[in-house]
Structure formats: C-alpha cells, structure tokens
C-alpha positions in Angstrom: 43.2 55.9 153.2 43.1 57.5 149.9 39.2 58.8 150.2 39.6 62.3 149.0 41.3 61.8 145.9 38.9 64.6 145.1 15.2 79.9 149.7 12.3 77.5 150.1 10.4 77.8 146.5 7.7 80.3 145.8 4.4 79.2 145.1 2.6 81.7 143.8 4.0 81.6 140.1 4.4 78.6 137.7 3.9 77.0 134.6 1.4 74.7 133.6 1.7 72.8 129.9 1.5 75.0 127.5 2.6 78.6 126.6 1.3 80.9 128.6 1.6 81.4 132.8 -0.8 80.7 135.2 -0.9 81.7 138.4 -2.8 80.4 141.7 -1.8 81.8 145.1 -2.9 80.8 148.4 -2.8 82.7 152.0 -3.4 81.3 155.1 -5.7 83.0 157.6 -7.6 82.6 160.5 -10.4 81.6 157.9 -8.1 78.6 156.5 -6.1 78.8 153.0 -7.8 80.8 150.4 -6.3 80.3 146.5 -7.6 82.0 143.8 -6.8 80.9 140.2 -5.6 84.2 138.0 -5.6 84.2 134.3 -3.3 83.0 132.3 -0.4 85.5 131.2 2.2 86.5 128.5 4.9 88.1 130.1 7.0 88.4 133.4 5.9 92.0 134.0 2.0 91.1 133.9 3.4 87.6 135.8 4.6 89.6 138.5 1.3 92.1 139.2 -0.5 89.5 138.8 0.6 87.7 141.3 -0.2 90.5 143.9 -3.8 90.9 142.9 -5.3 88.5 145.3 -3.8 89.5 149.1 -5.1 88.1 152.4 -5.2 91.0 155.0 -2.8 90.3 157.8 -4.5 89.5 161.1 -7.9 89.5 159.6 -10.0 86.6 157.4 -10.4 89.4 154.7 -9.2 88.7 151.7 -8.6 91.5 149.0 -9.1 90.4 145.2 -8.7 92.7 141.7 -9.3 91.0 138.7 -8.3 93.9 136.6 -4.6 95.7 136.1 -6.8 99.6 136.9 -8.1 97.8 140.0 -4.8 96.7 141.3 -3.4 100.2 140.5 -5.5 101.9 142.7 -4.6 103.3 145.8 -7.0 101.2 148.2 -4.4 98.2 147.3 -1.2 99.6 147.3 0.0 99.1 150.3 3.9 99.2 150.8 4.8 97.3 153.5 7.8 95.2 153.9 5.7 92.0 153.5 4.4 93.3 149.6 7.8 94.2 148.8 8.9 90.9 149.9 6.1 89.0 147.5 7.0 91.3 144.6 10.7 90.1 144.6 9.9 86.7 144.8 7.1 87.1 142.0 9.1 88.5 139.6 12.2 85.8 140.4 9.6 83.0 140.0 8.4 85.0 136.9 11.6 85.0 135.1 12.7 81.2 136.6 9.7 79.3 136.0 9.6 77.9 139.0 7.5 74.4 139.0 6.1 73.9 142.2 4.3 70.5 141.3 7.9 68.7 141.1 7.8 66.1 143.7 9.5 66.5 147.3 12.9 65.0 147.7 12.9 61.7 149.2 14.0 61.0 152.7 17.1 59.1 153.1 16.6 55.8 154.7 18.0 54.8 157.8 19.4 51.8 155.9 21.4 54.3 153.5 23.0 56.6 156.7 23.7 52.7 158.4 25.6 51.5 154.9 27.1 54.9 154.9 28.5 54.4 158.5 29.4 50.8 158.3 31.5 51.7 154.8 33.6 54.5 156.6 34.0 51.9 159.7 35.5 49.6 157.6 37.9 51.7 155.0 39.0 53.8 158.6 40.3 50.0 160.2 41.3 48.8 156.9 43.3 52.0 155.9 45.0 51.9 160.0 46.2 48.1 159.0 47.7 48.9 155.5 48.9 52.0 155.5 51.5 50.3 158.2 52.9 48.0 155.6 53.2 50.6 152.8 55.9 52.5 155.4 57.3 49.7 155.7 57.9 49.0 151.9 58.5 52.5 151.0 62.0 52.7 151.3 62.1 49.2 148.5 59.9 50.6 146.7 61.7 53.8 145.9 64.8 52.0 145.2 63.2 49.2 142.7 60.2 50.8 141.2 60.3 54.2 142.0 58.1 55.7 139.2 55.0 53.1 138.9 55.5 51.9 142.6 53.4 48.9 141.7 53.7 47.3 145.2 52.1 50.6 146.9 49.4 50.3 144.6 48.7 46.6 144.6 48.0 47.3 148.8 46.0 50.5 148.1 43.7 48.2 145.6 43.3 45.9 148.6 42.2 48.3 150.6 39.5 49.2 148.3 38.3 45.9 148.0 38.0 45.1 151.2 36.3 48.7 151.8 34.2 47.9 148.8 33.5 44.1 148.9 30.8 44.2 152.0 28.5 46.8 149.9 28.1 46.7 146.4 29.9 44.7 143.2 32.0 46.0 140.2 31.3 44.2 137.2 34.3 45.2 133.9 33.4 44.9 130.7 36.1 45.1 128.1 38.9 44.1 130.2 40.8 43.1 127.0 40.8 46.2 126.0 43.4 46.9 128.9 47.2 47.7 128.0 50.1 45.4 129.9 50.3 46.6 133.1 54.0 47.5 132.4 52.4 49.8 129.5 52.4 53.4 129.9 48.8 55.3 129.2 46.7 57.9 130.2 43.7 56.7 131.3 40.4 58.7 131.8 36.8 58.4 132.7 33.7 59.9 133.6 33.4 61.6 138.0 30.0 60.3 139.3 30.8 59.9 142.7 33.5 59.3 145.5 33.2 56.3 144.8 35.4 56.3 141.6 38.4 56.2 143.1 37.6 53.2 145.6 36.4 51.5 141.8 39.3 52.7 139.8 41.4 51.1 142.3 40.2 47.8 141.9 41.0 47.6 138.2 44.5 46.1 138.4 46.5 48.7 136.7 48.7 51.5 138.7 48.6 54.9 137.8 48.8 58.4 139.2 45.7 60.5 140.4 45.7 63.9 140.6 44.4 65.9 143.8 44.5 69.0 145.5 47.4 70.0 147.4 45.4 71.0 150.6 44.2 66.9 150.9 48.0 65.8 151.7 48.0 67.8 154.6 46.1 65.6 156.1 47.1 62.6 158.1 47.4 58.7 157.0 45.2 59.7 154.0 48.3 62.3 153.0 50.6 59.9 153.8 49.2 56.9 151.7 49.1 59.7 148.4 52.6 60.7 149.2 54.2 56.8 148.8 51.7 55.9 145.9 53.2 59.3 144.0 49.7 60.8 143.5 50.4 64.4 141.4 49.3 67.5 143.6 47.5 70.3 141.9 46.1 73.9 143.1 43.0 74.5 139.9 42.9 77.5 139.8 46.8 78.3 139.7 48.1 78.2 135.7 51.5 77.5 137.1 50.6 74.8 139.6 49.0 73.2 136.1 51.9 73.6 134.4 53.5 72.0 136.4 51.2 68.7 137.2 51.2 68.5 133.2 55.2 68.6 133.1 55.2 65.9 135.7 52.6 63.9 134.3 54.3 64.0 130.9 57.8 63.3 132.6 56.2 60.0 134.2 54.7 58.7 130.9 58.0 59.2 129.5 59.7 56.8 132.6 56.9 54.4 132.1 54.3 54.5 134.6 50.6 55.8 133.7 48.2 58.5 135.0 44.7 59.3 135.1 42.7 61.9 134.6 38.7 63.0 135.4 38.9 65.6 132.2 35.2 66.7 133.8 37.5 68.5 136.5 34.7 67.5 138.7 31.7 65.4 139.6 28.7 65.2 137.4 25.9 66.5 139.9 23.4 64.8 137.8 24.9 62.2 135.5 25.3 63.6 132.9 28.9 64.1 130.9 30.2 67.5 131.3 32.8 69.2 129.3 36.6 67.5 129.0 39.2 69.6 129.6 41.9 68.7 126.9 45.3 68.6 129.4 45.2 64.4 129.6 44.8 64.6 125.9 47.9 66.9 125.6 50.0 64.5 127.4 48.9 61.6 125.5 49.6 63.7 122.4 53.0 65.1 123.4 54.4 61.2 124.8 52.4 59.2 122.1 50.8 57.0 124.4 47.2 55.4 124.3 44.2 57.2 126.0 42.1 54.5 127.7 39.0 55.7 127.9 36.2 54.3 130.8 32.6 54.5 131.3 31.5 54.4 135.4 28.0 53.9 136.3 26.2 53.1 139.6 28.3 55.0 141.5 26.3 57.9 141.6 23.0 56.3 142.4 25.2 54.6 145.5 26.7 57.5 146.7 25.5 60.3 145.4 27.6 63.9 144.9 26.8 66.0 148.2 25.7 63.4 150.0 28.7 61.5 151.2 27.2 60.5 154.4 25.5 57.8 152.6 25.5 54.2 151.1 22.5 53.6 148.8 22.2 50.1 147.6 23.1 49.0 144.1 25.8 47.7 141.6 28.7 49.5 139.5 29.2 48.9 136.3 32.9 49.8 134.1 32.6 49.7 130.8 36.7 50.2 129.2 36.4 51.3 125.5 39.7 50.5 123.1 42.4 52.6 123.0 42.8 55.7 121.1 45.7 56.9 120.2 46.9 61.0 118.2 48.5 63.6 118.1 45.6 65.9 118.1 45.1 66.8 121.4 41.6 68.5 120.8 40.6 65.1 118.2 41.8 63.2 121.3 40.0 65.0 123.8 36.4 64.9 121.2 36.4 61.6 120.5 37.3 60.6 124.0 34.4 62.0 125.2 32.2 60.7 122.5 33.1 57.2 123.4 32.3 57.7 127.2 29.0 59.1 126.4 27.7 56.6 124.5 26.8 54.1 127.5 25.7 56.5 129.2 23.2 57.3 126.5 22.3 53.8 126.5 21.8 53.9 130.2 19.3 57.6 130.2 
C-alpha cells in the first residue's frame, strides 16, 4: 500500500599485489586457449601496448608474439582492423581502471529468495486491498479530529506492515526509551538500506510524515493510502518544489505532528553511510524540536538495492540513539550522522 515510499570485464589487464601491472592474455583458437604472461609494467601507456603484443591470428592456430616495444612497432604486426582497435580501447580502459578480474562471480539468486520475494508481494498486495478500505472509510473523522498527525491512518498503515512483514523476517529495537511521547513533535531520521525501511519504520509505533516523489501518488491504492496518511510530495531536483516540502514540513512540526527524513537522499548501494543532506536538520533547528536519530541494519542483506524482486533470509535490527537537539543546522546534521555511523562501524 505504501511500497514506494521511495560491458562484460576485460581480461587482458589487471593488477596483481604489488605495484607494478601485469598482464596475461589469452585467445581462443582452433588450437585451444593460448595465455602468455607479459612483464610487469609502470605505466598505462606501456599497459596498453603491452597488452597487444601477444595476438592470435583470426581463423588460424597461429599465434603472433613480441616481447619487445621495436618488435611490436613493426609493420608485420600492425594490423588495423576493427577487431585491434577494439582491444586497444579496452586495454587502455582496463589500464587506467584496474580492472581485477580474479574478483569472484556474483552469486546466483536462489530460487528460495525469488519464492520469499513473490510470497512478500502476495501478501502486502491482499493486505493493502483489505486496509486501504477502512482508511476511506475513516478519512473524513480523521480530518476532522486529528487532521495533522492522523494517528488512526497510521496505526492501520503499521498493521499493514506487520502483517506484510511478520511471515519473513523479525525487527528487533534497541533503545526504545529513547523514543519521544507519541504526541511529541520531532524529526526523525535514519540511514536508506533498502525498501524495506519503510515497511520497518512503520512498525515503530510513532506517526510521522515521509517524504516521496510526486510521480508515486499517481499511482492507484498505493497513491491513495499516501494521500490520507499526509505523506509530503517532492520533485529533487526542483529548488522550489524543496522549498516548499521544507515550509510544509516545518509548518507541521509547528502543529505538532513529526516527519522523517532519509538525509542520504537515497539508498546506500553498499552499506555504507553516504553524505546527509542538512534540510531535516534545518527544520529541527528552525521549530526547536529533537532529531531522533536511527540506525537500520539487515535490511539490505534481505532485500537488497536493485534487486527488489527478492526476499533473502535474515533479521533487522533498529538501533534509536537519544535525541539531539540545536540550532546549528550543519552541528545537527554532523553529529547526526556520526551517531548513525557508529553501529554500523560496529557491524563492518
């Protein structure tokens, strides 16, 4: 209901340990593979001819070899085809990129990942049909007795993500008592793993307002569902449309309902913390509320960025720090991040 709150390598050149580069290309012929081990080399020019000096004769088993750069210059081995110029691109990319060719193969999902993967979106699809029936229905009471934190819309959108959640993996919280009152205002923020943050963030038992892109509410039930629970809409890369989601975040703070924030702007594609943005700092600043600031981890192992198709097994863990509170939005924003780092540290 609320989901989307959101050149095959070239061999021929890499780098062993140490220093220098060291080359080893291999052809295949009607002979079978032939490799030949170059010297080693100092620089990306060298690294590129040298990559050319052993060449295996197309449609023949003969293989031409120069150990020398006066040999390679010569005129019997130039020969410009469309196939040479091709190899001297890629050497001198794989020069300059250090390409490592001995890295491991990525693993193959398993058919018990894409079968988790299916059975989650089975369940949060029939689950989000059911609920998002008896948020319409409670809208219009909503609006009239709790129309900024719309608590009531949020309790039924945290069900629905424990239900969706429940049959897969558990949440364990540490530092619960670090939470404000639910009827305190604060701008919470966190780490972006995975898709799965939002299905965990909802199960904490506070309401708050996500921000998404615009183009998401267009979208049916899952638009719907954003549009009663007051989620803030937001094009990135228009300044006024951020302008904007600020002044309405701050103007909410100031009514008494709370909003959160990823100040990554995006998932983490491996893990690790990227840089915050300092507009959830700003508000908390401007208002003179708490930051709350979370740790996630598991989700990314479970599902991870890209591969949404899937459900890897394994457990989530939420680590909420104490709250911080300034007027410095950059001090905010620093030590924010500091604090969200340092499990994750732990964790690497």
């Amino acid at each position: 209901m609320f989901s989307c709150l959101i050149p095959v390598p070239f061999a021929g050149c890499r780098r062993p340990q140490g220093s220098s580069l060291s080359h080893s290309l291999t052809f295949s012929s009607y002979g079978g593979p032939y490799s030949k081990k170059l010297p080693s080399l100092t620089s990306t020019s060298t690294s590129a001819l040298s990559c050319f000096s052993c060449l295996s004769r197309k449609h023949t088993t003969l293989s031409w070899c120069c150990s020398s750069q006066e040999q390679f210059n010569s005129g019997k081995l130039l020969m410009r085809t469309k196939s040479f110029t091709r190899i001297v691109a890629q050497s001198e990319i794989a020069g300059a990129a250090i390409t490592d060719t001995d890295a491991d193969p990525p693993s193959e999902v398993s058919l018990l990942s894409k079968a988790r993967g299916i059975g989650f979106y089975a369940v949060t699809a029939i689950a989000a049909l059911l609920l998002i029936v008896l948020m319409l229905v409670q809208h219009p009471l909503v609006l009239l007795a709790d129309q900024y934190r719309r608590k009531a819309h949020h309790l039924v959108a945290s069900v629905w993500a424990t239900i969706t959640i429940n049959p897969f993996f558990n949440i364990e919280f540490e530092g619960v008592e670090n939470l404000p009152p639910s009827d305190t205002p604060a701008v919470y923020v966190s780490n972006h793993q995975s898709f799965l943050d939002i299905y965990t963030l909802l199960t904490l038992g506070r309401s708050f307002k996500f921000i998404s892109k615009t183009a998401i509410f267009l979208y049916p039930v899952i638009g719907w569902a954003m549009s009663m629970l007051g989620t803030i809409p937001l094009k990135r890369m228009d300044s006024r449309s951020q302008l904007e989601c600020l002044r309405r975040c701050i103007d909410l703070v100031n009514k008494g309902a709370s909003v959160f924030f990823f100040p990554e702007g995006t998932r983490s594609k491996d893990g690790h913390l990227g840089a915050f943005k300092k507009g959830a700092f700003s508000i908390a600043a401007k208002t003179g509320v708490a930051v709350i600031p979370m740790t996630l981890m598991g989700t990314g192992g479970i599902m991870p960025p890209g591969k949404e198709a899937i459900l890897n097994t394994g457990s989530v863990k939420v680590v909420i720090h104490k709250p911080i509170r300034g007027t410095d939005a950059a001090a905010l924003c620093d030590e924010a991040r500091t604090v969200i780092a340092g499990p994750l540290n732990q964790q690497s």
